[in-house]
MDTraj code that builds the backbone (N, CA, C; nanometers):
import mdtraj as md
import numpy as np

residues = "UNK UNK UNK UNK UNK UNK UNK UNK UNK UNK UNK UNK UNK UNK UNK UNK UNK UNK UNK UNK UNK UNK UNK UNK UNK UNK UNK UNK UNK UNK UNK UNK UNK UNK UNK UNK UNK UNK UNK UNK UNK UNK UNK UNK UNK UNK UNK UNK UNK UNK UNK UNK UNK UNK UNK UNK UNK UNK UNK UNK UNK UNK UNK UNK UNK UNK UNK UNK UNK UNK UNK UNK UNK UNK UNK UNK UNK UNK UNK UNK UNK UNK UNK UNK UNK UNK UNK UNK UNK UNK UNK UNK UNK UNK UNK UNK UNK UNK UNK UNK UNK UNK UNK UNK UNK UNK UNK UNK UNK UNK UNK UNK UNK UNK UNK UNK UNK UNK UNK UNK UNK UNK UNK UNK UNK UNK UNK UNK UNK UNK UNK UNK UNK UNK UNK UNK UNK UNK UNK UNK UNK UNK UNK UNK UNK UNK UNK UNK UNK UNK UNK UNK UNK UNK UNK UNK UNK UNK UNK UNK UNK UNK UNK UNK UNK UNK UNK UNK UNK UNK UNK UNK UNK UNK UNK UNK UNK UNK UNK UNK UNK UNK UNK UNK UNK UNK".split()
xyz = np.array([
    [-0.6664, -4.1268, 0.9419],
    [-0.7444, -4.2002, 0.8433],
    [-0.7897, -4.1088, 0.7294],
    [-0.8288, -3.9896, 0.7613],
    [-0.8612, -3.8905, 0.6760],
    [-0.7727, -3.8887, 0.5442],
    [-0.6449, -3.8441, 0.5974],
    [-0.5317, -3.8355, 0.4888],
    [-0.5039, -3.9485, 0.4366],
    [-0.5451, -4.0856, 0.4588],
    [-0.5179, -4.1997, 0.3824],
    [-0.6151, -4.1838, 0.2706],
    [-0.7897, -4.1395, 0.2991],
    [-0.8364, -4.1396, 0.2199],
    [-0.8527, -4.0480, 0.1146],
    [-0.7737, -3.9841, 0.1326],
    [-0.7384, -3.7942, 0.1022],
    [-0.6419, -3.8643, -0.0798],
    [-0.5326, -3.9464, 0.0444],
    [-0.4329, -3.9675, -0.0918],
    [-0.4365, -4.0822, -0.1621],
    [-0.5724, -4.1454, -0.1128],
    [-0.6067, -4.2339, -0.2443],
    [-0.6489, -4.1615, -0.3740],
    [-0.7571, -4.0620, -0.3241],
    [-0.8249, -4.0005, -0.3945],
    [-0.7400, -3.9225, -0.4934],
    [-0.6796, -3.8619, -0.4074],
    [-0.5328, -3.7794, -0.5354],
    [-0.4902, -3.8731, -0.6264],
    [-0.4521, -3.9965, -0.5554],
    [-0.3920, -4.1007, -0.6702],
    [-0.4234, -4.1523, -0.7886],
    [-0.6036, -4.1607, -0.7694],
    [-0.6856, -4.2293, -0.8560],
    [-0.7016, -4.0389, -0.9405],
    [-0.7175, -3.9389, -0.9230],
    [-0.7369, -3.8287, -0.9957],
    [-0.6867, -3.7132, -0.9851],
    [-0.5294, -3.7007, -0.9923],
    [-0.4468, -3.6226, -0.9560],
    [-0.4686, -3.4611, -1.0104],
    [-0.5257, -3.4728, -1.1094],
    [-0.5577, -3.3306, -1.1900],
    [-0.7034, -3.2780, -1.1364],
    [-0.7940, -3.3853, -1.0601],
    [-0.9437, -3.2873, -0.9919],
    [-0.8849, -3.3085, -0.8608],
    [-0.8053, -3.4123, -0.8315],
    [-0.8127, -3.3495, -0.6493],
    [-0.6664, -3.2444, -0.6409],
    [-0.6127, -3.2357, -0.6947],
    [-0.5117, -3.1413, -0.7207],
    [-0.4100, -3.0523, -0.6155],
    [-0.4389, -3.2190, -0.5053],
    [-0.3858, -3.1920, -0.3397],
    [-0.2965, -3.3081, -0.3145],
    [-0.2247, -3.3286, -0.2347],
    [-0.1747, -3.4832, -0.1935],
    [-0.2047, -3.4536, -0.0472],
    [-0.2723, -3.3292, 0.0139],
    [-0.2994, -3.3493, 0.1620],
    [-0.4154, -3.1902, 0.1801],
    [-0.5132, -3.2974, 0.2835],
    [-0.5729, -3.1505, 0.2620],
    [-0.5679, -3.0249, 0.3230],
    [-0.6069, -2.9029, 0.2777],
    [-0.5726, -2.7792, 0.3378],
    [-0.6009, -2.7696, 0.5107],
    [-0.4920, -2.6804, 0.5218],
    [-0.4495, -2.6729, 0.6832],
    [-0.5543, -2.6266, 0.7560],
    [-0.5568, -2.5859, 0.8703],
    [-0.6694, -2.4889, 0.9516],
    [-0.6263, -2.3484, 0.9085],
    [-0.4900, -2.3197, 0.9055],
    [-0.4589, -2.1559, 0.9088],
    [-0.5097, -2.1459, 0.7408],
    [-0.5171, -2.2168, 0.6589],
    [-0.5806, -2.1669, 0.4993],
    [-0.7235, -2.1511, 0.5349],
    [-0.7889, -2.2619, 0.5829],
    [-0.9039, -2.2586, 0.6126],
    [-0.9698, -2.0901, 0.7035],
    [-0.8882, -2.0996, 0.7888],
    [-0.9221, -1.9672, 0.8038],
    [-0.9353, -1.8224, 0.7279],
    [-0.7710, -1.8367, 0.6502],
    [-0.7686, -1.7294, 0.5846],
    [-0.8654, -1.7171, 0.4470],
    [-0.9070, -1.8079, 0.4497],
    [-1.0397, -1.8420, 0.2992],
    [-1.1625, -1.7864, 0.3342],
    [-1.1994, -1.8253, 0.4473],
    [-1.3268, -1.7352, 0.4952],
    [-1.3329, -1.6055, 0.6004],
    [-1.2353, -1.5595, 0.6022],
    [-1.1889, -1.4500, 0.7049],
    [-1.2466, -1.2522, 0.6686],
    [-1.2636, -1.2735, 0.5140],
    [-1.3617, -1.1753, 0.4900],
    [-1.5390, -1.1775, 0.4937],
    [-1.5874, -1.3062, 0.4742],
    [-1.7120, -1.3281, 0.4664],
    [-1.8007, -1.2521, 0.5582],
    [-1.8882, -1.1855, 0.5071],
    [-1.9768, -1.1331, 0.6366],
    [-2.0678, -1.2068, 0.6577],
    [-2.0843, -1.3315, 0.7212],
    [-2.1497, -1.4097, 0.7698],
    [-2.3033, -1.3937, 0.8058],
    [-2.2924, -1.2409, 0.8871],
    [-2.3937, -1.2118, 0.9341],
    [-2.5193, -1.1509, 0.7902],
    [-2.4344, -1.1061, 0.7125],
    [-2.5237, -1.0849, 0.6264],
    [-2.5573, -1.1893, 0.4936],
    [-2.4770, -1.2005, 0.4911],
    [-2.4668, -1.4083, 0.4059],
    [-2.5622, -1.4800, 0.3450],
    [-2.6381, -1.4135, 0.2625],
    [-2.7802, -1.5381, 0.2249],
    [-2.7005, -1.6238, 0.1679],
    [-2.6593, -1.6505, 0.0571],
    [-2.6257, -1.7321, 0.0165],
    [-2.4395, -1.7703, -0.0152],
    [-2.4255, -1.9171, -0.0301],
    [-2.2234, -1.9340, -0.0110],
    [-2.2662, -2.0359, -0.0815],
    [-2.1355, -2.0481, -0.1958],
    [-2.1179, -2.1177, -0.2677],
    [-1.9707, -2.2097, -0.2232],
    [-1.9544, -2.3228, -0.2238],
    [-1.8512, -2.3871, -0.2383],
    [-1.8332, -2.4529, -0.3755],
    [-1.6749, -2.4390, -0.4316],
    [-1.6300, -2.5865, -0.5197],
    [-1.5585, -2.6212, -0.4641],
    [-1.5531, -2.7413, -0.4905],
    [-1.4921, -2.8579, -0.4527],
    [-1.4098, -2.8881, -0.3126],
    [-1.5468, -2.8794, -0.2074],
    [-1.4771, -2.9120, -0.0855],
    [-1.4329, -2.9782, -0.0204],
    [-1.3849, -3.1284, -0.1014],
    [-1.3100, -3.2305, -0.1052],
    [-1.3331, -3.2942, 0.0708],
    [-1.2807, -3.2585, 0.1555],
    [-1.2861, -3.3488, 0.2680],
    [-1.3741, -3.2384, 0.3683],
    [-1.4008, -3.1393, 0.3346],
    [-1.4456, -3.0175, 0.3842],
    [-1.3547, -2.9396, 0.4712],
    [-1.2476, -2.9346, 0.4971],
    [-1.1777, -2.8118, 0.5827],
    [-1.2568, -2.6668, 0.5648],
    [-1.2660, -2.6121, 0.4343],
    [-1.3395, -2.5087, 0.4529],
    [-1.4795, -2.5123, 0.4963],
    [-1.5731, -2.6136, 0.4401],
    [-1.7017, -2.6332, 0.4287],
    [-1.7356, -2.6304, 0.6240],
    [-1.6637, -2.7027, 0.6990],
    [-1.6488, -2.6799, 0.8448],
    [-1.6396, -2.5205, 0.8847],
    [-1.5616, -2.4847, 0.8815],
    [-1.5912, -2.2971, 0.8912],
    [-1.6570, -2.2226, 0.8020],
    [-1.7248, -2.3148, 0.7281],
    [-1.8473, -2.2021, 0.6151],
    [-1.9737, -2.2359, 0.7314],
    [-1.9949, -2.3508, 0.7606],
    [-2.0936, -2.4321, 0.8699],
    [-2.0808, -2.3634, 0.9744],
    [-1.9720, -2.3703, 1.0665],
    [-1.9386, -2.2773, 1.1807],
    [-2.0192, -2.1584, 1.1784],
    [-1.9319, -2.0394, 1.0907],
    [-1.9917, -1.9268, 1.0787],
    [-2.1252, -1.8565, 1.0022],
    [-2.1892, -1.9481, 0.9437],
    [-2.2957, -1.9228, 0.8543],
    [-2.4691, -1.9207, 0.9568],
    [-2.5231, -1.8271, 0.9498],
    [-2.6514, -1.8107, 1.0237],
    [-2.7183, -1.9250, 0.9570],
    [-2.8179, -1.9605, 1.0734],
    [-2.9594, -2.0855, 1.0293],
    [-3.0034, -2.0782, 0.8922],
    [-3.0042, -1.9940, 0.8254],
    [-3.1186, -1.9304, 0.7326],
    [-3.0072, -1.9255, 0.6093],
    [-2.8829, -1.9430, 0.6059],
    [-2.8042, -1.9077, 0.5142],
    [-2.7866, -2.0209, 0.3840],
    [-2.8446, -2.0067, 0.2953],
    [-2.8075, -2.1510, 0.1925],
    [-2.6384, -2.1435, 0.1626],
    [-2.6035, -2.2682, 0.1832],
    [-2.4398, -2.3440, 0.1411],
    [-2.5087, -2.4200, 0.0526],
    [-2.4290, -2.4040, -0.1004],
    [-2.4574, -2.4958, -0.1342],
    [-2.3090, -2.5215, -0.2072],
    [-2.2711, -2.7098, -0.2002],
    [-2.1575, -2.7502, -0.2205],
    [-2.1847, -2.8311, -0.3402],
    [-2.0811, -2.8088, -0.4455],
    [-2.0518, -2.8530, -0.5451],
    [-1.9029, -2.9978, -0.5144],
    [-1.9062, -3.0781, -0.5574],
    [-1.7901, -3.1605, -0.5249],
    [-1.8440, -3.2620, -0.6479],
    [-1.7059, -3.2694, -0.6975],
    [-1.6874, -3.3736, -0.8438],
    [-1.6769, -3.5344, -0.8043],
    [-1.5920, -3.5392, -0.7064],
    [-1.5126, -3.6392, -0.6741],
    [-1.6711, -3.7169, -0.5716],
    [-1.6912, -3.8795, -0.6293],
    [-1.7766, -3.9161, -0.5863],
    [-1.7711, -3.9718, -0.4348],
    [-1.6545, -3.9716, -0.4013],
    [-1.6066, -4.0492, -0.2444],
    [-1.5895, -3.9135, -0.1768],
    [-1.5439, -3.8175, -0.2167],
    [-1.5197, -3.7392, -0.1399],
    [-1.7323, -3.6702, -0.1129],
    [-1.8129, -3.6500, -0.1710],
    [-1.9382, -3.6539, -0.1638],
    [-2.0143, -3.7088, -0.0987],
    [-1.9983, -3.8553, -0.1021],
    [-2.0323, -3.9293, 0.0218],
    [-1.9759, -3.9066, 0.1060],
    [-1.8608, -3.8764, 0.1393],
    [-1.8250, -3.8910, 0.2719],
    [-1.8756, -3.7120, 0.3529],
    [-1.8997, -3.6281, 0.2873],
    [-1.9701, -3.4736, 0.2961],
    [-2.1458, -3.5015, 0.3250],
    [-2.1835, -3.5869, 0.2189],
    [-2.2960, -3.6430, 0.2632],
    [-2.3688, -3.6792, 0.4184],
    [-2.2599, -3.7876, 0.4410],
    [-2.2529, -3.8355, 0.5774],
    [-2.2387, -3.7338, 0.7095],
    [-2.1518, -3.6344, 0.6846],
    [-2.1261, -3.5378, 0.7794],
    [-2.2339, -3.4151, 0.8118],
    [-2.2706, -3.4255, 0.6935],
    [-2.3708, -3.2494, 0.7210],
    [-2.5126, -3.3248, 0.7115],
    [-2.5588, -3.4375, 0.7065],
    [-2.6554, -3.4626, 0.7226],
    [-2.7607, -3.4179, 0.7861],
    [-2.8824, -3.3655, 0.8197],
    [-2.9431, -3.3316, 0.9066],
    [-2.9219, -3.1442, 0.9393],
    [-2.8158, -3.1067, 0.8550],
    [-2.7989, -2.9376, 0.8648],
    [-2.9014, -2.9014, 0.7921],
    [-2.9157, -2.8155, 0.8206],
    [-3.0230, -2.6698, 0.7603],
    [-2.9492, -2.6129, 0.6582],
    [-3.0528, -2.6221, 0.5188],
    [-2.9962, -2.5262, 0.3986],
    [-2.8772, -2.5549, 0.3531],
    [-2.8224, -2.6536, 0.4020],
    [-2.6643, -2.7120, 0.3284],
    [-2.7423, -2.8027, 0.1921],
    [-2.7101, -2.7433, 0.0631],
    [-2.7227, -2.8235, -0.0700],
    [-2.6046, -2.8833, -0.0899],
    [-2.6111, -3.0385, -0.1453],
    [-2.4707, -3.0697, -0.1926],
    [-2.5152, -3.1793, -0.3177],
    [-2.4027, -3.1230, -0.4276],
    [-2.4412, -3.2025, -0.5376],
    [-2.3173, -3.2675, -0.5836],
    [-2.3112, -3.3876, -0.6297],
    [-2.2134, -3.4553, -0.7196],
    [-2.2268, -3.3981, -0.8550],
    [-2.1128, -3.2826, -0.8988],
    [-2.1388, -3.2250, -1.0296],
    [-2.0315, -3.1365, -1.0307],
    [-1.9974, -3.0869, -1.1445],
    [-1.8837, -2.9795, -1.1502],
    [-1.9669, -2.8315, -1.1393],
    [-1.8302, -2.7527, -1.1291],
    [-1.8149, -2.6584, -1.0328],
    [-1.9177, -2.5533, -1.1896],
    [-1.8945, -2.6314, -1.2589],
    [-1.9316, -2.5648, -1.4278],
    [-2.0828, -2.5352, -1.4352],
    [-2.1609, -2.6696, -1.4004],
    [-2.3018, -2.6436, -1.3509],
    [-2.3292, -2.5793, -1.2570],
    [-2.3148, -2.4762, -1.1743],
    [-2.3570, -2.4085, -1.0730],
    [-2.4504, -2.3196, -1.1307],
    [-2.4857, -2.2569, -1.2229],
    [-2.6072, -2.1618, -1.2385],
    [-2.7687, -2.3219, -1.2718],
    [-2.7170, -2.3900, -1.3202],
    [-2.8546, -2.4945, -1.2884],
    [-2.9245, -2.5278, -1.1389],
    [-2.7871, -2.5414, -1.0720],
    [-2.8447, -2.5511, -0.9381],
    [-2.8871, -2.4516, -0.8479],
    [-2.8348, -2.3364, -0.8838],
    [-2.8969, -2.2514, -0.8270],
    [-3.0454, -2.2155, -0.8665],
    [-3.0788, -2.2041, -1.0051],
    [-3.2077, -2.1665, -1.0616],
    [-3.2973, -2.3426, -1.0305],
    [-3.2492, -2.4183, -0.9998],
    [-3.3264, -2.5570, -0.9331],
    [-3.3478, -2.5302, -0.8022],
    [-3.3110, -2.4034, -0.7246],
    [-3.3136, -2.3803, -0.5773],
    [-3.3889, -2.2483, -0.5495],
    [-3.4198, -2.1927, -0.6759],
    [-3.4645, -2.0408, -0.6572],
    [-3.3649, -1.9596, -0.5934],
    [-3.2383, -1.9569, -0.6274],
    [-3.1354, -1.8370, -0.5775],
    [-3.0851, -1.7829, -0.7349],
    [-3.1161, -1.6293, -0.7133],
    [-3.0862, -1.5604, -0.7689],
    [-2.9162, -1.4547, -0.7753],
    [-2.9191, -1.4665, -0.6536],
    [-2.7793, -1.4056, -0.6398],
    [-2.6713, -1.4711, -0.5422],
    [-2.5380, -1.4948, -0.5217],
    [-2.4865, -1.5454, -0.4319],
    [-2.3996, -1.4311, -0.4004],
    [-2.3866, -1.3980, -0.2162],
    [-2.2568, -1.2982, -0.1999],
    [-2.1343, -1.3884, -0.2240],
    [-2.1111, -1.5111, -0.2036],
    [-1.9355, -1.5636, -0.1765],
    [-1.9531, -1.6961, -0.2294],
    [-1.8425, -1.7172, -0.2890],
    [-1.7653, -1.8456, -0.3768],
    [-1.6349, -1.8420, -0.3296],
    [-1.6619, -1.9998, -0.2535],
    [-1.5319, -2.0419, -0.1952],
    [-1.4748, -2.1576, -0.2547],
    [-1.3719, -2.1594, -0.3031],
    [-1.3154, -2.2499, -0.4454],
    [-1.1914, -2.3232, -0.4038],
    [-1.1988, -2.4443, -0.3576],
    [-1.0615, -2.5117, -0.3209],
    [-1.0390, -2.6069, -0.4641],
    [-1.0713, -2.5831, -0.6042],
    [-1.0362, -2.5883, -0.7381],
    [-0.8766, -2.5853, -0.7560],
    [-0.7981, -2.6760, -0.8371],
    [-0.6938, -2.6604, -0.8831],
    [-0.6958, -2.6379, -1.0395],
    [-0.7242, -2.4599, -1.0324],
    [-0.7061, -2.4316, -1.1680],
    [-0.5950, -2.4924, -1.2377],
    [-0.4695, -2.5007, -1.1746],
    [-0.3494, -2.4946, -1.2581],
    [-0.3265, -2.6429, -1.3450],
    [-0.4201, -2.6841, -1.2828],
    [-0.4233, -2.8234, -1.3459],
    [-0.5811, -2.8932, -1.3689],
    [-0.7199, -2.7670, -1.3944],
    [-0.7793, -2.7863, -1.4705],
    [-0.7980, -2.7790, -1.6276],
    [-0.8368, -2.7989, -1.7284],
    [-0.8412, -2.8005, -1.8512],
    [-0.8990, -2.6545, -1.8475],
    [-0.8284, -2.5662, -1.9698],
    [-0.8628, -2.3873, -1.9971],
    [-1.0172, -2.4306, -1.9997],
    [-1.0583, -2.4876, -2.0944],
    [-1.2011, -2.4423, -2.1367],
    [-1.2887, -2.4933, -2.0125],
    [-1.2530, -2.5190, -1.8960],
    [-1.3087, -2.5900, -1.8037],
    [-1.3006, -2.4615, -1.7097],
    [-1.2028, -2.4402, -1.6980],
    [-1.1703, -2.3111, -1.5688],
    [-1.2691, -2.1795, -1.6019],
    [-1.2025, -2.1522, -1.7707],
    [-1.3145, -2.0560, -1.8575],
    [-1.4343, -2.0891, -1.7838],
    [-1.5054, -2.1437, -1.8358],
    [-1.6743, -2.1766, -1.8250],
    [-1.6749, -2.1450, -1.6275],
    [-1.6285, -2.2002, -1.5643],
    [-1.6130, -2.2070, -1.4091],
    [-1.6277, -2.0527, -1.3504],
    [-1.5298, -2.0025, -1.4678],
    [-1.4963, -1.8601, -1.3839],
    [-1.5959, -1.7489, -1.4397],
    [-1.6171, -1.7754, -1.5515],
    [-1.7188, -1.6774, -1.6101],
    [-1.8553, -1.7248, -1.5702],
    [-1.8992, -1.8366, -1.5197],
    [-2.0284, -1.8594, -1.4620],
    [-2.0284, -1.8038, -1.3344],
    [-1.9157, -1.8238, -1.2396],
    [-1.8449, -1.7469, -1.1066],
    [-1.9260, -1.5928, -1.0860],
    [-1.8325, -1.5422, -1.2643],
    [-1.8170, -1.3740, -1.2208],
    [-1.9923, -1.3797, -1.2633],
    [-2.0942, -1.4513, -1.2780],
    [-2.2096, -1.3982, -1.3762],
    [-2.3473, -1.4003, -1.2195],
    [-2.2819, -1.5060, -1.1682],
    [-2.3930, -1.5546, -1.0447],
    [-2.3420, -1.4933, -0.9026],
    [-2.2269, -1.4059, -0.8775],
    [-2.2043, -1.3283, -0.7577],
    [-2.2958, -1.1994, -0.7956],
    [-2.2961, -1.1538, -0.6605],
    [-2.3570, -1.0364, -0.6757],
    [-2.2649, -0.9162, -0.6656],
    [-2.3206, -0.7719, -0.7061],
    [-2.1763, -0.6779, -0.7341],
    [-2.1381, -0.6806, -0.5606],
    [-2.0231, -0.6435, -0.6048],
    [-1.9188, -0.6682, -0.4874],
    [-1.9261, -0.7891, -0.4178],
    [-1.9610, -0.8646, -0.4650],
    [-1.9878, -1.0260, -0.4097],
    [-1.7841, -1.0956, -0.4074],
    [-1.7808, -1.1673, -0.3203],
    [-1.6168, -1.2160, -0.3739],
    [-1.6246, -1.3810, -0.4082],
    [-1.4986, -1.3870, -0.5112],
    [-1.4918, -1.5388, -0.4889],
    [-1.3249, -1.5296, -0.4517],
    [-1.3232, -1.6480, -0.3589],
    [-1.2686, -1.6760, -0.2946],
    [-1.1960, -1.8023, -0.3663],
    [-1.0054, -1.8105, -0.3547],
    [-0.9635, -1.9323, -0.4325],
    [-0.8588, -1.9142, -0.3690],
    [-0.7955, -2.0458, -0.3717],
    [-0.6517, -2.0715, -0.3356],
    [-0.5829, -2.1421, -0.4429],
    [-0.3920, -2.1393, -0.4635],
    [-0.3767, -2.1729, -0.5190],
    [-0.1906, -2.2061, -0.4949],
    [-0.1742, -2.2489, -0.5457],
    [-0.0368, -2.2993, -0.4913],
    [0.0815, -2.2762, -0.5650],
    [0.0127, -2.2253, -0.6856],
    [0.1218, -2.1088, -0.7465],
    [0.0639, -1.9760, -0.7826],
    [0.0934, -1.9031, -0.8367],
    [0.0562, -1.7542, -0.9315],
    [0.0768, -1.7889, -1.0781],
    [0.1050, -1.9236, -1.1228],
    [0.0547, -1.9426, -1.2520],
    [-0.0315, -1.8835, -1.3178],
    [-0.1705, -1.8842, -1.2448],
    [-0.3310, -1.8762, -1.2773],
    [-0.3676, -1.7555, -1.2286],
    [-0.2844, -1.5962, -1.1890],
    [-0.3697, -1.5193, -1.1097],
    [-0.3783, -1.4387, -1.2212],
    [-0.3182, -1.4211, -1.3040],
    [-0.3563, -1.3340, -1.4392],
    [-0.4654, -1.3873, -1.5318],
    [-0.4824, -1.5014, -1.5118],
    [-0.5947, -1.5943, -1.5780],
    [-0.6853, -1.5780, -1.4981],
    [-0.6676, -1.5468, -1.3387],
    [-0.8068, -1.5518, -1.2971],
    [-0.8367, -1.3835, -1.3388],
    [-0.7659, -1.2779, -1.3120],
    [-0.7717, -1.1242, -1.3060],
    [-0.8619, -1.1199, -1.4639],
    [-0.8483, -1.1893, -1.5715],
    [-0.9111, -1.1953, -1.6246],
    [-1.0805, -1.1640, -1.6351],
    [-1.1604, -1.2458, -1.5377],
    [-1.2371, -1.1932, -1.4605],
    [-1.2993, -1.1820, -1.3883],
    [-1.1692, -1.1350, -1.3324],
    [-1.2055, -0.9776, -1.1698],
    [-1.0806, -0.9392, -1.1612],
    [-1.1186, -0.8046, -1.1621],
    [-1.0291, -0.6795, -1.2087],
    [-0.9851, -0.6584, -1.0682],
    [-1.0208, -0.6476, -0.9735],
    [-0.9658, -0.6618, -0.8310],
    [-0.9428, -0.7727, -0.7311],
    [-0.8048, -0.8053, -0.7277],
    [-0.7513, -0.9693, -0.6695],
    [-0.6906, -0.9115, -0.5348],
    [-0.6942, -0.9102, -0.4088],
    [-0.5959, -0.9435, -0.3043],
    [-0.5868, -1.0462, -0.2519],
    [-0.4295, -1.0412, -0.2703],
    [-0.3772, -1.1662, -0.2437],
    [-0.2948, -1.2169, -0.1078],
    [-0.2902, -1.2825, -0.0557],
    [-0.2551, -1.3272, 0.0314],
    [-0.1608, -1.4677, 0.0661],
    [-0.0185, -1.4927, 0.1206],
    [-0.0014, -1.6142, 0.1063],
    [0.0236, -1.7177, 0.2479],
    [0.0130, -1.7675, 0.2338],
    [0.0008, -1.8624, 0.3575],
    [0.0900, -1.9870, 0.3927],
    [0.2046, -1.9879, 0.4312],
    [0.2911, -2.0327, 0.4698],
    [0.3040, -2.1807, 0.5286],
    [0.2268, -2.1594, 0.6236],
    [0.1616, -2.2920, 0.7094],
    [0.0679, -2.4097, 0.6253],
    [0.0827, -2.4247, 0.5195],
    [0.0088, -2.5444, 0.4661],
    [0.1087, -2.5878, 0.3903],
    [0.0341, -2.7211, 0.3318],
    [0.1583, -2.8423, 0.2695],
    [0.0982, -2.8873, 0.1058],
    [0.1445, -2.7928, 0.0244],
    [0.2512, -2.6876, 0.0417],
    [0.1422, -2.5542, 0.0687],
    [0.2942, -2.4494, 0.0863],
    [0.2190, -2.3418, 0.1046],
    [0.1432, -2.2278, -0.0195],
    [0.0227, -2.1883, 0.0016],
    [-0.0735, -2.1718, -0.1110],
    [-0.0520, -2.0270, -0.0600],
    [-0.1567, -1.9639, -0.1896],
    [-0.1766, -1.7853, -0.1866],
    [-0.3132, -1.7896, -0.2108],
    [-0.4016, -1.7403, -0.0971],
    [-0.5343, -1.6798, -0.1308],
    [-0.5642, -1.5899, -0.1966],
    [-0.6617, -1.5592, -0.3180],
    [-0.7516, -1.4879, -0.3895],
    [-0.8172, -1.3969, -0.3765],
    [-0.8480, -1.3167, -0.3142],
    [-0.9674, -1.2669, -0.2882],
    [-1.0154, -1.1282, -0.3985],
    [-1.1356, -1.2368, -0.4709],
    [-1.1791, -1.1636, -0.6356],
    [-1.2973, -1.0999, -0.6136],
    [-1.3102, -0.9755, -0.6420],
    [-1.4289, -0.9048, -0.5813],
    [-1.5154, -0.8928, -0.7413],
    [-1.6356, -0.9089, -0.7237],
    [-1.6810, -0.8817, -0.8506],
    [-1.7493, -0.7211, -0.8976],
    [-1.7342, -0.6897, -0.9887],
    [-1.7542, -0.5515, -1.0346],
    [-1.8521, -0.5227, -1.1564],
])
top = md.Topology()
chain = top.add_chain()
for i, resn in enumerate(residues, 1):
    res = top.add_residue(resn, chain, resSeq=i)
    for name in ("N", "CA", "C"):
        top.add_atom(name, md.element.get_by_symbol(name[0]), res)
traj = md.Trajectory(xyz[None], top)
């Protein structure tokens, strides 16, 4: 049922959900597989669409740790709504990934270690990704990472732009198969 409602959603907004199925468990893993959890105040998500990642940000994240989730797509929100209800320190807003320094200074967080981004740059609008990524590199903290997947290398020179240090990673096992990010900030 998931994936029915997965590929409506693509249908009705093919350029923000920028999936026709959502990411696997083995991406999901490899997306949060550096995070130090234990030290973790604060995690940022965009657009965690049905939540695959947002489930192992939850998993591994201490009591005390603010998540806060950004998601555009208004069905996919409600239905995130419904699920984390009743968690501790999980924020979730219907808003782009662009407003994230409002919500943070509406929450009193000053710094975030990790931004986890299931975003389809390659088929967001430049001046959209711009604003996204430079608000990104402005609200991590140094050596903070953001975290992105992407399903081509179209966009990794656009993201290196800025963050000067990318390892990359690709991942085979998803449909299709994507290359993780991992953008350290400096």
């Amino acid at each position: 049922m998931k994936i029915v409602k997965f590929l409506r959603e693509y249908f009705k907004s093919p350029r923000i959900v920028g999936a026709v199925a959502p990411s696997s468990q083995r991406l999901a893993e490899k997306m949060i597989r550096d995070i130090d959890f234990e030290n973790a105040k604060c995690i940022v998500e965009y657009g965690p669409g049905t939540g695959v990642f947002t489930d192992k940000l939850v998993e591994g994240k201490r009591k005390d740790t603010i998540l806060l989730l950004l998601e555009f797509n208004k069905e996919f929100c409600k239905q995130l709504e419904e699920r984390y209800k009743g968690y501790d320190k999980i924020i979730l807003k219907n808003d782009s990934a662009e407003n994230v320094d409002k919500y943070l200074k509406e929450h009193n967080i000053n710094e975030v270690d990790y931004v986890v981004s299931g975003l389809p740059f390659a088929s967001l609008p430049k001046n959209v990704s711009n604003n996204i990524l430079r608000k990104t590199r402005s609200i991590l903290k140094k050596d903070g990472l953001f975290i992105t997947f992407q399903y081509t290398l179209l966009k990794k020179e656009f993201i290196a732009g800025f963050f000067k240090k990318i390892d990359l990673e690709r991942v085979v096992l998803n449909v299709p198969p994507a290359y993780v990010l991992k953008c350290q900030n400096s």
